[in-house]
VEXDREN-2710 file (C-alpha; in Angstrom, 1 decimal):
% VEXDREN-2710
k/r/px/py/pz
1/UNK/128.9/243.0/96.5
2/UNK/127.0/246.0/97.3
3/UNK/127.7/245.5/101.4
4/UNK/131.1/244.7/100.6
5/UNK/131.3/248.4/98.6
6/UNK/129.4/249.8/101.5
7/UNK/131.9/248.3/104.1
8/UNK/134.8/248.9/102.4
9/UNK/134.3/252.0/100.4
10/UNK/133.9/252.3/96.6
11/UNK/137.6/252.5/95.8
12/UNK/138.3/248.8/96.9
13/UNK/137.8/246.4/94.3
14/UNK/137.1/242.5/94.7
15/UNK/139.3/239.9/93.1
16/UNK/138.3/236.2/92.9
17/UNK/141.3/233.9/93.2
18/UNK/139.2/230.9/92.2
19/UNK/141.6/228.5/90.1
20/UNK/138.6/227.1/89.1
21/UNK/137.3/230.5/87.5
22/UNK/139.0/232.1/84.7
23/UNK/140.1/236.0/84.8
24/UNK/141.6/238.5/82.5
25/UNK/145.1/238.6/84.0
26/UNK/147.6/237.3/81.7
27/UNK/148.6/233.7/81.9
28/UNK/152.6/232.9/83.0
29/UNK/154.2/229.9/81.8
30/UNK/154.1/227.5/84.7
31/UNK/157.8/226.7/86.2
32/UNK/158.7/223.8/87.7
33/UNK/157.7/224.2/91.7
34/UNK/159.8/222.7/94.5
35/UNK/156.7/221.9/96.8
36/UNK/153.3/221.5/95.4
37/UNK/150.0/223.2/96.6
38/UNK/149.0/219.8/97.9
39/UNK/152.2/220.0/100.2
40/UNK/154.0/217.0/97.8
41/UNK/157.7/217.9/97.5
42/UNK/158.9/217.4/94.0
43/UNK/162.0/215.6/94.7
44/UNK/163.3/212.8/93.4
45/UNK/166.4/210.6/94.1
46/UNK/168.1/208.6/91.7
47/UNK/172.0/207.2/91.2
48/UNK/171.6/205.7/94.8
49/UNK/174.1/203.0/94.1
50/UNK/174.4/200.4/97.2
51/UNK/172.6/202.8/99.5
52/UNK/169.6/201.5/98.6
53/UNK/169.9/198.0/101.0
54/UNK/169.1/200.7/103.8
55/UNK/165.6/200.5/103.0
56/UNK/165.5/197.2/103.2
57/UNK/167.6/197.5/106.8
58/UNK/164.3/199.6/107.4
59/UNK/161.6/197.2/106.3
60/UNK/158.3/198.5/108.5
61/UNK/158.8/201.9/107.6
62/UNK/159.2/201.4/103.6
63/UNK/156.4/199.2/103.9
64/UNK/154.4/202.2/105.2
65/UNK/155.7/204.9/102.9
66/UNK/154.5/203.0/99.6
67/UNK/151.8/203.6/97.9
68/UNK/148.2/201.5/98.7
69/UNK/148.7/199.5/95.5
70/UNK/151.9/198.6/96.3
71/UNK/150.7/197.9/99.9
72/UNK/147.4/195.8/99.4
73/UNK/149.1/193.5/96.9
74/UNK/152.6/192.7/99.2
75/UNK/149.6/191.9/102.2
76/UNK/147.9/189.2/99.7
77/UNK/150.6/187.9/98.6
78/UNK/152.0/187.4/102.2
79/UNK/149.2/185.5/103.1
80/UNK/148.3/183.5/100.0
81/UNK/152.4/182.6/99.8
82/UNK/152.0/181.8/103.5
83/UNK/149.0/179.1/103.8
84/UNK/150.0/177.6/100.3
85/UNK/153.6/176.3/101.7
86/UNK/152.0/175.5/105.4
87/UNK/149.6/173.7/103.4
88/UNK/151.6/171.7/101.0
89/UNK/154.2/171.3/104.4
90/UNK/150.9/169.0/105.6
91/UNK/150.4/167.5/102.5
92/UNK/154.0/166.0/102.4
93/UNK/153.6/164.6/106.0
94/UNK/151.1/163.1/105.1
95/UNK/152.5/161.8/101.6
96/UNK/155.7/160.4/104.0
97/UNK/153.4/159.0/106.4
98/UNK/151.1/157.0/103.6
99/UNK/147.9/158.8/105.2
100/UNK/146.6/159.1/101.9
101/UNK/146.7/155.7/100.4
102/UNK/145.3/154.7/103.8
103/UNK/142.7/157.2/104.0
104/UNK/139.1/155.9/103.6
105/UNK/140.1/152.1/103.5
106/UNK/141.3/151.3/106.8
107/UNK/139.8/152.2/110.2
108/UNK/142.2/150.3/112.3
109/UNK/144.7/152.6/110.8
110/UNK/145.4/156.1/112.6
111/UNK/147.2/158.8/110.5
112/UNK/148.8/161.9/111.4
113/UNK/145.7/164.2/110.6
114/UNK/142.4/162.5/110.5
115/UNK/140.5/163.2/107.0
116/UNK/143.3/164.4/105.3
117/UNK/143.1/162.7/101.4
118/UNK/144.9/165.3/99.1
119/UNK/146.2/168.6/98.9
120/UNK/143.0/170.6/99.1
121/UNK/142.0/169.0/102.2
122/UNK/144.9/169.7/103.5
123/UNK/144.9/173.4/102.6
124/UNK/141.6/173.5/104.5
125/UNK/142.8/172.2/107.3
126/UNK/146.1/174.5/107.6
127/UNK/142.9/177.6/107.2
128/UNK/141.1/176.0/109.9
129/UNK/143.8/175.9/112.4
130/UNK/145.5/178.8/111.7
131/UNK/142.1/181.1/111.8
132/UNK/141.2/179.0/115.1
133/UNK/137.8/178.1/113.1
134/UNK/138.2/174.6/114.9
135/UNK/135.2/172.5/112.7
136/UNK/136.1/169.5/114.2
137/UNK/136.2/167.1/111.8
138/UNK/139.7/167.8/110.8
139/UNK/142.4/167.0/113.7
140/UNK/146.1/165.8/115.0
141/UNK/146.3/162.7/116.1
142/UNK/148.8/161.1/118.7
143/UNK/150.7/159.2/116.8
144/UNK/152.0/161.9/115.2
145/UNK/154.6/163.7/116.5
146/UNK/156.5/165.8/114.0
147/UNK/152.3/166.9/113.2
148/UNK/153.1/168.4/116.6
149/UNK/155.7/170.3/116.1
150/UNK/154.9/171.7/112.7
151/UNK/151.6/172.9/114.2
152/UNK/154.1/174.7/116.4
153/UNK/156.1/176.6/114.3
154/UNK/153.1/177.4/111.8
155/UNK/151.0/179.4/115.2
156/UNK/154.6/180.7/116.0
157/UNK/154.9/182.1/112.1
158/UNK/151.5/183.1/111.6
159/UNK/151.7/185.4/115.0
160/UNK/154.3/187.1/113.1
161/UNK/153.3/187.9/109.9
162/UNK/149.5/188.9/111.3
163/UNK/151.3/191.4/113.8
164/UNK/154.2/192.7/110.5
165/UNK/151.3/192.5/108.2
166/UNK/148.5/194.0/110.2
167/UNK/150.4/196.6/112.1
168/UNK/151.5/197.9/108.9
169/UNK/148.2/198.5/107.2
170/UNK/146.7/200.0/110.6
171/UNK/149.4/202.8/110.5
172/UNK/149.0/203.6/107.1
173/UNK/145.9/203.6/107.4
174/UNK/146.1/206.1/111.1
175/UNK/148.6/208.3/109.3
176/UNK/147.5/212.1/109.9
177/UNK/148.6/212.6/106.7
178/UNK/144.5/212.8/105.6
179/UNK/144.3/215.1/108.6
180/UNK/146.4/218.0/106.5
181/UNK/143.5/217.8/103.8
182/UNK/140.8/219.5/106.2
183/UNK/143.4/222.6/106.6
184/UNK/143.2/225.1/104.1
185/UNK/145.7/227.2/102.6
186/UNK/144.9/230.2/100.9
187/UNK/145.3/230.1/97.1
188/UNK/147.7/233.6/97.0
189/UNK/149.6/235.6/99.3
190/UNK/149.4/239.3/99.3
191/UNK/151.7/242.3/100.1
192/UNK/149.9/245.1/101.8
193/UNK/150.5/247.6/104.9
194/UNK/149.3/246.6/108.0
195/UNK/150.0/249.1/111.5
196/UNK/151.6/251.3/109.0
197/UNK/154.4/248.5/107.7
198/UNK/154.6/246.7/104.8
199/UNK/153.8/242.9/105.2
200/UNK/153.6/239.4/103.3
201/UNK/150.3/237.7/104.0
202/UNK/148.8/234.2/103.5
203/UNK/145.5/232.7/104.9
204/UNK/145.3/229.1/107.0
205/UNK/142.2/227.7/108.1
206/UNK/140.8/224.5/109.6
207/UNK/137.5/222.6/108.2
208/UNK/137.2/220.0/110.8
209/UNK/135.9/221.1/114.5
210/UNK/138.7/219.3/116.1
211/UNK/141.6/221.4/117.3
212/UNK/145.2/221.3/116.0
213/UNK/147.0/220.8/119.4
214/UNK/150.3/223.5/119.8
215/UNK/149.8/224.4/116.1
216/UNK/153.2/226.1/115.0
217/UNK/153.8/227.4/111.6
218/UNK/157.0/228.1/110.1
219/UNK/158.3/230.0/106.2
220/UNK/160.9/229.0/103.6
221/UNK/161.8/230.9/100.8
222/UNK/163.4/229.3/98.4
223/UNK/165.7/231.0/96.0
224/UNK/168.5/230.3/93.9
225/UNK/171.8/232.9/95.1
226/UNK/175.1/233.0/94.5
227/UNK/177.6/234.1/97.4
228/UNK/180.1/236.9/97.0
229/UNK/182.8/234.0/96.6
230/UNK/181.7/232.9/93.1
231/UNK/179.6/229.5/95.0
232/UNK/176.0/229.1/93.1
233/UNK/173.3/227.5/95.6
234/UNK/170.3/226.1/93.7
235/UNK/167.3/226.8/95.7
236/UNK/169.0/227.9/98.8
237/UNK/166.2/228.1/101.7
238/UNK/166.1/231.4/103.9
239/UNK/164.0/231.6/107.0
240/UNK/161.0/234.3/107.0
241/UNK/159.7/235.8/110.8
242/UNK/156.5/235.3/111.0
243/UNK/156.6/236.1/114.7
244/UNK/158.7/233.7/116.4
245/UNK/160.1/236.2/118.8
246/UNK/156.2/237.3/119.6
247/UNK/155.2/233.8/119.8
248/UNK/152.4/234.8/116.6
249/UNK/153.9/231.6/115.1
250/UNK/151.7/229.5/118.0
251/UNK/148.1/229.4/117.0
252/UNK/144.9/229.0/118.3
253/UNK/143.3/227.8/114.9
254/UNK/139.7/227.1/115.8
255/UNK/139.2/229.7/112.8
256/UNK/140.8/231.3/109.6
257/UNK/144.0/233.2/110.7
258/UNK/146.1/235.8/108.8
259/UNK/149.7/234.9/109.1
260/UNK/152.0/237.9/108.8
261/UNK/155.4/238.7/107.8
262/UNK/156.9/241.7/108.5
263/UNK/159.2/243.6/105.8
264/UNK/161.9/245.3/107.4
265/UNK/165.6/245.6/107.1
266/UNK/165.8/242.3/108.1
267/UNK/164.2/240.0/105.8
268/UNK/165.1/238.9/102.7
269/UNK/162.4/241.0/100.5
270/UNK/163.9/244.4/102.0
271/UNK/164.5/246.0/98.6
272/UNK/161.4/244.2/96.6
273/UNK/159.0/246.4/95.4
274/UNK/156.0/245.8/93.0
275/UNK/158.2/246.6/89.5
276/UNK/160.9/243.9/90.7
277/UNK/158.6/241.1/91.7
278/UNK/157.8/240.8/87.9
279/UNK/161.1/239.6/87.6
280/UNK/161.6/237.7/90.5
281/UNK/162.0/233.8/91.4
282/UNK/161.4/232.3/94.6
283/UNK/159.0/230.5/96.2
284/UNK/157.5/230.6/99.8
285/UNK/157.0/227.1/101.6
286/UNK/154.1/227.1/104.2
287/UNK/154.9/224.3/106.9
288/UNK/152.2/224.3/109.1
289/UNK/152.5/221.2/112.1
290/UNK/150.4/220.6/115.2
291/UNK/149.0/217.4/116.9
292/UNK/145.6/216.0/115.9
293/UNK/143.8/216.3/119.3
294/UNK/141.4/213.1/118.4
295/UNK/144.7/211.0/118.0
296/UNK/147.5/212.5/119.2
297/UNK/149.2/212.3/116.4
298/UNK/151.7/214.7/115.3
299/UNK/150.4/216.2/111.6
300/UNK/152.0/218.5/108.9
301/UNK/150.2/220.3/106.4
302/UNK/152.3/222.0/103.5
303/UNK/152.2/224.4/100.7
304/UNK/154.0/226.5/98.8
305/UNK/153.4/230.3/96.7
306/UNK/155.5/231.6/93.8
307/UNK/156.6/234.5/92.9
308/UNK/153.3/235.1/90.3
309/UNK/150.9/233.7/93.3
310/UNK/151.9/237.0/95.3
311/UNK/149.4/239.4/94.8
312/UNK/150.5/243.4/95.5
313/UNK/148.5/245.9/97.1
314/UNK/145.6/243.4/98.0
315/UNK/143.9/242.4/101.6
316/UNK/141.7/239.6/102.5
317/UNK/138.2/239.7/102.5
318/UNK/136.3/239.2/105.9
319/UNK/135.1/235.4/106.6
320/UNK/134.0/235.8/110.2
321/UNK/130.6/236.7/110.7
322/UNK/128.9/237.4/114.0
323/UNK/125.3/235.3/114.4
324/UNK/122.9/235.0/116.9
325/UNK/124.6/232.8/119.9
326/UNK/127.8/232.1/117.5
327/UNK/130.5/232.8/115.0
328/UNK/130.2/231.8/111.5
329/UNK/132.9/231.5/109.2
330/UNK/132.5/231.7/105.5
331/UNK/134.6/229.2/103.1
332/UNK/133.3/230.9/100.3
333/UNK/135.7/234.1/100.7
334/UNK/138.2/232.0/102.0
335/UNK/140.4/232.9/98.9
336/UNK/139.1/236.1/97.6
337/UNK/141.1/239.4/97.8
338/UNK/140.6/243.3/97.4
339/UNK/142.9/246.1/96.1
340/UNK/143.5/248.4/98.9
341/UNK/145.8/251.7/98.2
342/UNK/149.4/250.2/98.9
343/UNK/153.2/252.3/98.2
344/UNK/154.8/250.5/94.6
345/UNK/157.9/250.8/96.4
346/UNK/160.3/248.5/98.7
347/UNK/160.9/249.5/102.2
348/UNK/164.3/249.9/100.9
349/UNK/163.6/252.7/98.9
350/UNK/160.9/254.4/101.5
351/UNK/163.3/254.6/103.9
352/UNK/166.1/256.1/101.9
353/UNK/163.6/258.8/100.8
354/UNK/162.4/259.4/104.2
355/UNK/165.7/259.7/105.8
356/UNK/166.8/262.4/102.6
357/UNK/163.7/264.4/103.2
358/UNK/163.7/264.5/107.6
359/UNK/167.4/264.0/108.5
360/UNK/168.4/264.0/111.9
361/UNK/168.6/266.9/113.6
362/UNK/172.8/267.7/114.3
363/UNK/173.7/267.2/118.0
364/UNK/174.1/270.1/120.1
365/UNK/177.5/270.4/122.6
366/UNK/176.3/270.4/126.6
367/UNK/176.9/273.9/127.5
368/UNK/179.2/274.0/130.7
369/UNK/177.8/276.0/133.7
370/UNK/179.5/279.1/134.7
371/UNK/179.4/281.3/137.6
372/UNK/179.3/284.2/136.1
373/UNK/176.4/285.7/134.3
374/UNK/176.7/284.3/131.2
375/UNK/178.2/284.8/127.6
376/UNK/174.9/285.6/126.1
377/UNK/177.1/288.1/123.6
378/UNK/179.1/285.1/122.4
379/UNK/177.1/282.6/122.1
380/UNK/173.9/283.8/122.8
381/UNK/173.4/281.3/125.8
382/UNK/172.7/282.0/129.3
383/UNK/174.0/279.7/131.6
384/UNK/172.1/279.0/135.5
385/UNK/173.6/281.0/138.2
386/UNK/174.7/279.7/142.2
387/UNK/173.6/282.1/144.4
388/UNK/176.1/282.9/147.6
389/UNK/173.5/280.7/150.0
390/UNK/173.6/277.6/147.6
391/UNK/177.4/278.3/147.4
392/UNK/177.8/278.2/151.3
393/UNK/175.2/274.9/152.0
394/UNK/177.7/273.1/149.3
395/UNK/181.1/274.0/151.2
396/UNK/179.2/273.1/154.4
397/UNK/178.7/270.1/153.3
398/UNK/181.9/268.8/152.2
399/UNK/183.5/270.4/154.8
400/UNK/182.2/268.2/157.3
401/UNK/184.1/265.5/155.9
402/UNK/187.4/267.1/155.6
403/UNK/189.4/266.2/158.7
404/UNK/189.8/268.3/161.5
405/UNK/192.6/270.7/161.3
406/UNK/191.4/271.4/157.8
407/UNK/187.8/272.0/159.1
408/UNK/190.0/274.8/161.3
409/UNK/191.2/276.4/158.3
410/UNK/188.4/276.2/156.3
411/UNK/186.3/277.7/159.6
412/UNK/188.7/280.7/159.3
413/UNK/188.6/281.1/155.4
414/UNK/184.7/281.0/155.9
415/UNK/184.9/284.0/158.2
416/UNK/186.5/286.0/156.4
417/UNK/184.2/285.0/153.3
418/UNK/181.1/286.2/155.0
419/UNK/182.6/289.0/156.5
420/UNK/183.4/290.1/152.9
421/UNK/179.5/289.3/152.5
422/UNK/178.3/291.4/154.7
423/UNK/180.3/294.6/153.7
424/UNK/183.5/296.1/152.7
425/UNK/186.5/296.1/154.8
426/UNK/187.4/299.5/156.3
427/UNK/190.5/300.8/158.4
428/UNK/190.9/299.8/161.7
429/UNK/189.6/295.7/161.1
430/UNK/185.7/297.0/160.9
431/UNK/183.4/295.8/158.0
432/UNK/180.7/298.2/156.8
433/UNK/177.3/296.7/156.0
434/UNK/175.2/297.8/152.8
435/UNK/173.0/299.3/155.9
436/UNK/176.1/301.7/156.1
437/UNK/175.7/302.7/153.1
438/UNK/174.2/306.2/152.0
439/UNK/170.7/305.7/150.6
440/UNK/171.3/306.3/147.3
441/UNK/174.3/303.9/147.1
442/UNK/172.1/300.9/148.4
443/UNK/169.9/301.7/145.6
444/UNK/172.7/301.5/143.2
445/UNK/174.0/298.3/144.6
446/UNK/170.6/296.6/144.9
447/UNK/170.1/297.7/141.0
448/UNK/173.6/296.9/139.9
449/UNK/172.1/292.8/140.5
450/UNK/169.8/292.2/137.5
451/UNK/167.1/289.6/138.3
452/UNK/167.2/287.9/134.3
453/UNK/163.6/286.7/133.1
454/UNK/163.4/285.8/129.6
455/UNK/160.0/283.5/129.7
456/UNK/162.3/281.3/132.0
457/UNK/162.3/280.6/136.1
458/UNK/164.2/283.9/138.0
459/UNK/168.2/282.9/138.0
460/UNK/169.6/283.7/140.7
461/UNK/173.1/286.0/140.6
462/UNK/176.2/285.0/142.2
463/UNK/177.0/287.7/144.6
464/UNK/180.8/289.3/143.7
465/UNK/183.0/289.7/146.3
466/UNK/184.2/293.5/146.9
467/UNK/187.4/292.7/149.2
468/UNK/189.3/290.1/146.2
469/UNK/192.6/291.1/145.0
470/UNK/192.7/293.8/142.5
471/UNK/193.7/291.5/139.5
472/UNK/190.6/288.9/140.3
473/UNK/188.5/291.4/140.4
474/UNK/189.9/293.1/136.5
475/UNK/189.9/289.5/135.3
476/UNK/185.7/289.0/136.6
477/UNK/185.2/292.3/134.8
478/UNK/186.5/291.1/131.4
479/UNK/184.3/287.7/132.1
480/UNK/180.9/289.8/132.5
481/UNK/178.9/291.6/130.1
482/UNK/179.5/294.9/128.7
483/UNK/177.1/296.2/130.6
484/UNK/177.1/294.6/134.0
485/UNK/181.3/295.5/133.7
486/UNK/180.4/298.9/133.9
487/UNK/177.8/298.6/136.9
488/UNK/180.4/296.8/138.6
489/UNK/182.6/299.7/138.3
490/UNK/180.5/302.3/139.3
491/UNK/179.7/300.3/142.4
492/UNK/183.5/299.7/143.3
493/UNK/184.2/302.9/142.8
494/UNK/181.1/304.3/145.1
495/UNK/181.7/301.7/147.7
496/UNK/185.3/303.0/148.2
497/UNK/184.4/306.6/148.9
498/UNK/184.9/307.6/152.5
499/UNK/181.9/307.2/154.4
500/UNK/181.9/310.3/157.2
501/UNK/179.0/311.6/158.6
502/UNK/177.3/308.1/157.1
503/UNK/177.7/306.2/160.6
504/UNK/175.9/307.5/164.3
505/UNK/180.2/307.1/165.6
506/UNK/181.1/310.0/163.4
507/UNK/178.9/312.6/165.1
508/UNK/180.7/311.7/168.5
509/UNK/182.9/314.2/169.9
510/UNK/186.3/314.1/168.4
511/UNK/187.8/312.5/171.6
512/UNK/185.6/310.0/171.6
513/UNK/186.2/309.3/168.3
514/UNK/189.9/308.9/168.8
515/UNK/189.2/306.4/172.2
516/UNK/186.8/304.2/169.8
517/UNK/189.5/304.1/167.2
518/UNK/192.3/302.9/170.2
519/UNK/189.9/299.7/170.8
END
């Protein structure tokens, strides 16, 4: 007890499930149980009518499900019945034939059996030829043919009933049912977490050293319901997961094995918690089948847990032990429990509280992208930016697959578009550059394009064009920021302001001036 505490920790509290012992818990009145702890099914069937000819239609195998009493006396029976009519049939041949007024008296005479004189001879002649024991002093003549043929027909019957009678009796006798007394069920189930889920768990284990061949198990739960139409179905059986989708239902069982059962929305003890089990009736069949590897014999072990065999907030003790060169496995723990710290409520009712104290989070709306700089005094969002290089790879590239006389208007559009780029359109079909510019205007234009860094990558700003139409260029300004509206102003208005004495053509002499203006 004292390694268990150590292993375990001092909170955890060991519970002996021995039937055998007694313990303080309070004693329930036992209910009537569909299947039995052994695995017998508590059914009976009565009122059969005329149905029940079909098991004589079905002879062998009503043979082989009765009981042994049942069994041993129909074999004796068969056999003493048998010989005692084969016999007396000798007897009367022998009666017709006169052999036994004749017998002892006479050696000329020849009868149909030789040292036949009554009925027990007889009878030990009809053992003697029908065992093959063949003493020799007893035999068929030839002068008796009818001897002949009843010698016939009695190997003929005898062939039979050895091969009904004895083939019956070996099968009983090879039925795997003993095999499902070596595999061990645990005595209760328990409810406990496991991975952080709540899960229904039972115990299986196998005594013998020989394997269970594809060993599947399968759950029942059997509980009375009635449907939403008014219909009452009396034990009504509902299939529990015990991992059939995982394949955890095929096992290995060459030692004891904790079968699980998930509780989730989907099984049928989703909203029992430890308060309603009190009140609760059902009962959990264990069917546990495989194929007995020494015979190859397919073998079913059953057993069943009610609703006061379900132990809540309890593990299973360790039975698996590591020795020196092997695994041992402990049978005396088999059964025994411990408390461990488990939630009194059904998953039901965790997840409704979880879900009321962590909602989901509302969805937020995609915000569009813009060209523009952004709402951010709406909305408070900045949106990502094209810059005028981006814009002009993207137009190049779904231009080349426009045909080609729009390829020749969209070549002419793109001129003008970068010569709008590069400066402002002056008089006279010349574009000035921001190198035209005064030096104290380029600064203003360089600074009137924030670069915005808020903790994110630098944006880049789509450059405006200076050259749109006059309405374009009011509606951009309602679009922007209050205070990029007003840079944008105070450029447009400085970028219109005449630009003498700003370019090396206006200190030529005034003739000059007027010959460049003629080209």
């Amino acid at each position: 007890m004292s390694a268990i505490r150590r292993k375990f920790g001092e909170d955890y509290q060991v519970v002996n499930t021995n039937r055998g012992m007694s313990f303080s818990a309070p004693v329930k009145r036992k209910r009537q149980r569909f299947v039995e702890k052994n695995g017998r099914c508590n059914v009976q069937h009565g009122n059969l009518g005329g149905e029940t000819s079909r098991y004589i239609s079905d002879l062998f195998t009503t043979l082989v499900d009765l009981k042994w009493r049942w069994n041993l006396l129909i074999f004796i029976l068969t056999y003493t019945v048998a010989w005692l009519v084969m016999a007396s049939m000798w007897w009367v041949i022998a009666y017709i034939r006169g052999d036994l007024s004749h017998a002892g008296h006479d050696s000329s005479y020849t009868p149909c059996v030789a040292n036949v004189y009554n009925f027990p001879s007889a009878f030990l002649f009809f053992i003697e030829t029908e065992a093959t024991i063949g003493y020799g002093y007893r035999y068929i003549t030839e002068k008796c043919p009818e001897g002949i043929i009843l010698f016939l027909f009695q190997s003929l019957l005898g062939s039979i009933v050895d091969a009904f009678l004895i083939g019956c009796m070996f099968i009983k006798m090879s039925q795997p049912k003993k095999r499902a007394e070596t595999l061990m069920f645990s005595q209760d189930a328990v409810i406990s977490q496991r991975d952080g889920k709540l899960c229904l768990m039972f115990r299986v284990g196998n005594l013998r050293n020989s394997h269970m061949v594809s060993a599947q198990i399968r759950c029942k739960l059997i509980k009375s319901r009635q449907t939403p139409e008014g219909e009452f179905l009396p034990l009504d059986q509902c299939e529990l997961d015990v991992g059939f989708g995982t394949g955890a239902d095929q096992l290995f069982l060459v030692s004891p094995l904790t079968i699980c059962h998930e509780i989730n929305n989907k099984s049928p003890f989703f909203d029992l918690s430890q308060r309603s089990l009190m009140n609760q009736q059902f009962e959990i069949v264990v069917i546990l089948e495989g194929i007995v590897e020494t015979t190859g014999m397919t073998c079913q072990a059953r057993t069943s847990y009610t609703e006061d065999e379900v132990l809540w907030g309890h593990r299973f003790l360790p039975v698996m032990s590591l020795e020196e060169g092997f695994f041992r496995v402990d049978y005396s723990q088999f059964h025994n429990t411990f408390e461990v710290p488990t939630p009194p409520y059904s998953v039901k009712e965790q997840e409704e509280t979880s879900s009321l104290t962590s909602p989901n989070p509302l969805p937020v709306a995609p915000t569009p992208t813009s060209p523009l700089l952004g709402n951010g005094a709406r909305g408070g969002r900045r949106e990502r930016l094209l810059s005028a290089d981006y814009a002009d790879h993207v137009e190049d590239h779904y231009a080349s697959r426009l045909p080609s006389k729009l390829q020749r208007m969209s070549s002419t559009k793109e001129n003008l578009w970068r010569g709008s780029k590069t400066g402002v359109a002056l008089p006279g079909g010349k574009a000035s550059s921001t190198g035209d510019l005064p030096l104290s205007i380029q600064r203003l234009r360089s600074s009137s394009i924030p670069i915005v860094r808020q903790g994110h990558a630098e944006e880049q700003v789509q450059l405006l064009s200076l050259d749109g139409n006059a309405e374009e260029v009011e509606v951009e300004k309602h679009r922007l920021p209050a205070a990029v509206s007003t840079i944008t102003a105070v450029k447009t208005t400085l970028i219109q302001i005449p630009l003498v004495g700003s370019r090396p053509e206006d200190n030529l002499p005034p003739k000059l001036r007027r010959m460049n203006a003629d080209r």
